[in-house]
C-alpha positions as CSV (number, residue, x, y, z in Angstrom):
1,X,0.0,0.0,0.0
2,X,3.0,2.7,0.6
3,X,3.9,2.4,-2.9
4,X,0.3,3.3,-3.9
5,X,0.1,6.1,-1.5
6,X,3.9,7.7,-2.6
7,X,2.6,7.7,-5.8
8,X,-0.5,9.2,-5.5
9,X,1.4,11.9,-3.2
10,X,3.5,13.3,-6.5
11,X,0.3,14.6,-7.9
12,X,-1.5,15.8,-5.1
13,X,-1.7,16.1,-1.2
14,X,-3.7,14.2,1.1
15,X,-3.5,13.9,4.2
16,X,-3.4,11.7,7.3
17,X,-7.1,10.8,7.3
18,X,-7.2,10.8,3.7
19,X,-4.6,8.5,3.1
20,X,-6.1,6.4,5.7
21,X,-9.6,6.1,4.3
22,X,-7.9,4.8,1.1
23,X,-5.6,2.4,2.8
24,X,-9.0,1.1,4.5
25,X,-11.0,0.7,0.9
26,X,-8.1,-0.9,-0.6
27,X,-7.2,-4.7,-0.8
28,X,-4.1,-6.7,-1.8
29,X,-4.3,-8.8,-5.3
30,X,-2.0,-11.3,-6.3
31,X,-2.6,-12.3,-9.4
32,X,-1.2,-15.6,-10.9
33,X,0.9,-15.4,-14.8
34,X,-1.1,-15.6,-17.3
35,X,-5.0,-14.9,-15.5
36,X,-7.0,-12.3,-16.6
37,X,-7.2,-9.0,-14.7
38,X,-10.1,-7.8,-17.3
39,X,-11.5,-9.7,-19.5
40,X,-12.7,-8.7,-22.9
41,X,-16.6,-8.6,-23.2
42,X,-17.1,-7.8,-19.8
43,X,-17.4,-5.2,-17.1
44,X,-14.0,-4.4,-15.2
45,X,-14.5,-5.2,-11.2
46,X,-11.7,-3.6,-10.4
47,X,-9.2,-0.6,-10.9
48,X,-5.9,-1.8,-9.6
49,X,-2.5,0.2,-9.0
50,X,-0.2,-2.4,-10.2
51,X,2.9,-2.8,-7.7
52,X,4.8,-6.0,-9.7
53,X,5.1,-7.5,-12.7
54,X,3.6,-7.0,-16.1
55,X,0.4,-6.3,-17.7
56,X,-0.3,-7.1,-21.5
57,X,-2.8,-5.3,-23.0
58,X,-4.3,-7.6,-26.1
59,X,-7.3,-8.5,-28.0
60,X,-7.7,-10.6,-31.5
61,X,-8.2,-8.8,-34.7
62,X,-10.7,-9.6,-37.7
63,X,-8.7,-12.4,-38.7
64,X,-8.4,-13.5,-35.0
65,X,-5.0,-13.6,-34.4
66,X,-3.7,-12.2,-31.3
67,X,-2.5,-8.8,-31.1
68,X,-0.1,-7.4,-28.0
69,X,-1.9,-3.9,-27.7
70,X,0.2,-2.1,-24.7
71,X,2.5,-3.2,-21.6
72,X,2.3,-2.1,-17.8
73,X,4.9,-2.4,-15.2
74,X,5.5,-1.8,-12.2
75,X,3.5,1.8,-10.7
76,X,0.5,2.0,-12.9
77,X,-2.8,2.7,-12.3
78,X,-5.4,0.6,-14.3
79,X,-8.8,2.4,-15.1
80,X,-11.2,2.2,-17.2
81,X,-12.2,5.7,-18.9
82,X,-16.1,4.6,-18.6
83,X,-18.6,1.2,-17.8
84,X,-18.4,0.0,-21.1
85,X,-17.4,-3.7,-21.5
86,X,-14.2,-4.1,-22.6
87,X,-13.0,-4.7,-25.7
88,X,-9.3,-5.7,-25.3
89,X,-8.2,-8.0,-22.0
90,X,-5.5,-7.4,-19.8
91,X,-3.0,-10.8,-18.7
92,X,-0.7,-11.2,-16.2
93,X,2.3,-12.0,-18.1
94,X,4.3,-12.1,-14.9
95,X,3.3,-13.2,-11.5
96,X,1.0,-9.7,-10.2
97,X,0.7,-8.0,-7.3
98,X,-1.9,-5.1,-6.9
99,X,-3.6,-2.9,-4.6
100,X,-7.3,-3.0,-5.9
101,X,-10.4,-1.0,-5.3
102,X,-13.9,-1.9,-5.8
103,X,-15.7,0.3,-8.4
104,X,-18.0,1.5,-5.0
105,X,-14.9,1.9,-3.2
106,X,-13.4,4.0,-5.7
107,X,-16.3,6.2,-6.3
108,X,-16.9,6.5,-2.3
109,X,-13.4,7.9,-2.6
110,X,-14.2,10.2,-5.3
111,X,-16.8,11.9,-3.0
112,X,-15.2,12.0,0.0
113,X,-11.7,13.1,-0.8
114,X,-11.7,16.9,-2.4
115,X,-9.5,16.6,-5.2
116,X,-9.4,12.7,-5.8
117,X,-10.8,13.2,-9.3
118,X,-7.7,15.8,-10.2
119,X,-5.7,13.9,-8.6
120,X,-6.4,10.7,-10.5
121,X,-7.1,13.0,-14.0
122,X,-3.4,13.7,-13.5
123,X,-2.0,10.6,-13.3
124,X,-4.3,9.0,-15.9
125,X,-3.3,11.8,-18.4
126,X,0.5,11.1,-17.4
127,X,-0.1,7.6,-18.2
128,X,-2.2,8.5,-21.9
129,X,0.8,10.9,-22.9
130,X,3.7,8.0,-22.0
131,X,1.6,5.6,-24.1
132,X,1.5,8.0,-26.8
133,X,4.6,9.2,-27.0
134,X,5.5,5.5,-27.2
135,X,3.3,4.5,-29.6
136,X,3.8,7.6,-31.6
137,X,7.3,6.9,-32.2
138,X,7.1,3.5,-33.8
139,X,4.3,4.4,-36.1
140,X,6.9,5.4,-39.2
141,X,10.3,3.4,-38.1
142,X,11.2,0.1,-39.8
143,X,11.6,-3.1,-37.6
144,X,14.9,-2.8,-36.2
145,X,14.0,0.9,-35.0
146,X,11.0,-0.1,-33.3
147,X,12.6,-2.7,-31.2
148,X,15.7,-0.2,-30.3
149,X,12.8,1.9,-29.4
150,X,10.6,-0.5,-27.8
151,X,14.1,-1.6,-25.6
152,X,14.4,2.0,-24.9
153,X,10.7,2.9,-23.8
154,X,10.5,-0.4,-21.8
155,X,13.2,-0.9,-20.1
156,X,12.4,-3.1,-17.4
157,X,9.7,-5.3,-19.6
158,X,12.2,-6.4,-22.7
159,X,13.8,-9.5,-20.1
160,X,10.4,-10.2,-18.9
161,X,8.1,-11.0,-21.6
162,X,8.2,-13.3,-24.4
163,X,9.0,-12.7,-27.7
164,X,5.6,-14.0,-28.9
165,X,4.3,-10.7,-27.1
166,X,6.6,-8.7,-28.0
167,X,7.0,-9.4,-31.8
168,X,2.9,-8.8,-31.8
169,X,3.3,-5.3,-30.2
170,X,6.0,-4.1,-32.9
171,X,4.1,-5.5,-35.9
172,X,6.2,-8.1,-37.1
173,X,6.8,-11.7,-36.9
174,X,8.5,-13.8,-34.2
175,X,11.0,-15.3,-36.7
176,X,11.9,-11.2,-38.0
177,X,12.2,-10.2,-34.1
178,X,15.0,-13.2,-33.6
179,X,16.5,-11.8,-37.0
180,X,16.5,-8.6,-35.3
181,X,18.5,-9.2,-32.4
182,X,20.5,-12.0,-33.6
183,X,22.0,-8.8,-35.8
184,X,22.3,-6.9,-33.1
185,X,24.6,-9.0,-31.1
């Protein structure tokens, strides 16, 4: 929970009782490699902060194949923008560990706490911008680029994942990403 709560402390204050009243809504979630945290075609239960391991962000196209959307690590927070089901699914593709709230939790903490919703429009928009910017970037680059790029913007995921996921998030075949980084040494 202290990593929730020094995070949520760089984009606003709060204070003793506050942080208390969210300590006391929150709960601990460990959640097992490869289980579903959301799952497409339904509601989300839960908005999570997401303390360790990784989070893949997928769905299947037309075609049904599986496409690798996104990736979270470590000090995210997972929210949906609205109630609509989801359309995408998020997997544990490491062993997880969150701090969850309860959608009633949440919005009990949205009315108690003055400034919980700028608070959490912050860090949301922090997290749309990173995604962007990361995103953005590949769009134009040819294969080799994005994967500098993807090493680059994810740091801490590259070791973690597998090249399956990986491979499906930069557009391009399994067999091109071992290409890839067998030329790269």
């Amino acid at each position: 929970m202290k990593e929730f709560i020094t995070y949520l402390l760089q984009f606003g204050n709060l204070n003793q009782q506050q942080i208390d009243l969210i300590t006391s809504k929150a709960t601990a979630l460990d959640l097992p490699k490869d289980s579903y945290f959301w799952e497409a075609g339904k509601l989300p239960k839960h908005i999570g902060f997401l303390v360790d391991g990784i989070i893949r962000v997928a769905y299947y196209d037309n075609k049904g194949e599986e496409i690798t959307k996104y990736f979270f690590d470590e000090n995210h927070l997972i929210k949906d923008w609205d109630n609509f089901e989801a359309t995408f699914y998020l997997q544990a593709v490491t062993d997880c560990k969150f701090i969850i709230f309860t959608k009633n939790n949440w919005k009990e903490l949205s009315n108690t706490i003055l400034d919980w919703d700028k608070v959490i429009d912050k860090i949301m928009n922090k997290h749309h911008m990173e995604k962007l910017d990361k995103i953005g970037t590949m769009i134009s680059q040819d294969a080799t680029t994005r994967y500098l790029e993807f090493l680059k913007s994810f740091p801490n995921i590259a070791n973690r994942v597998p090249l399956s996921y990986i491979a499906s998030y930069l557009g391009i075949t399994q067999s091109s990403l071992s290409r890839i980084r067998k030329n790269l040494g």
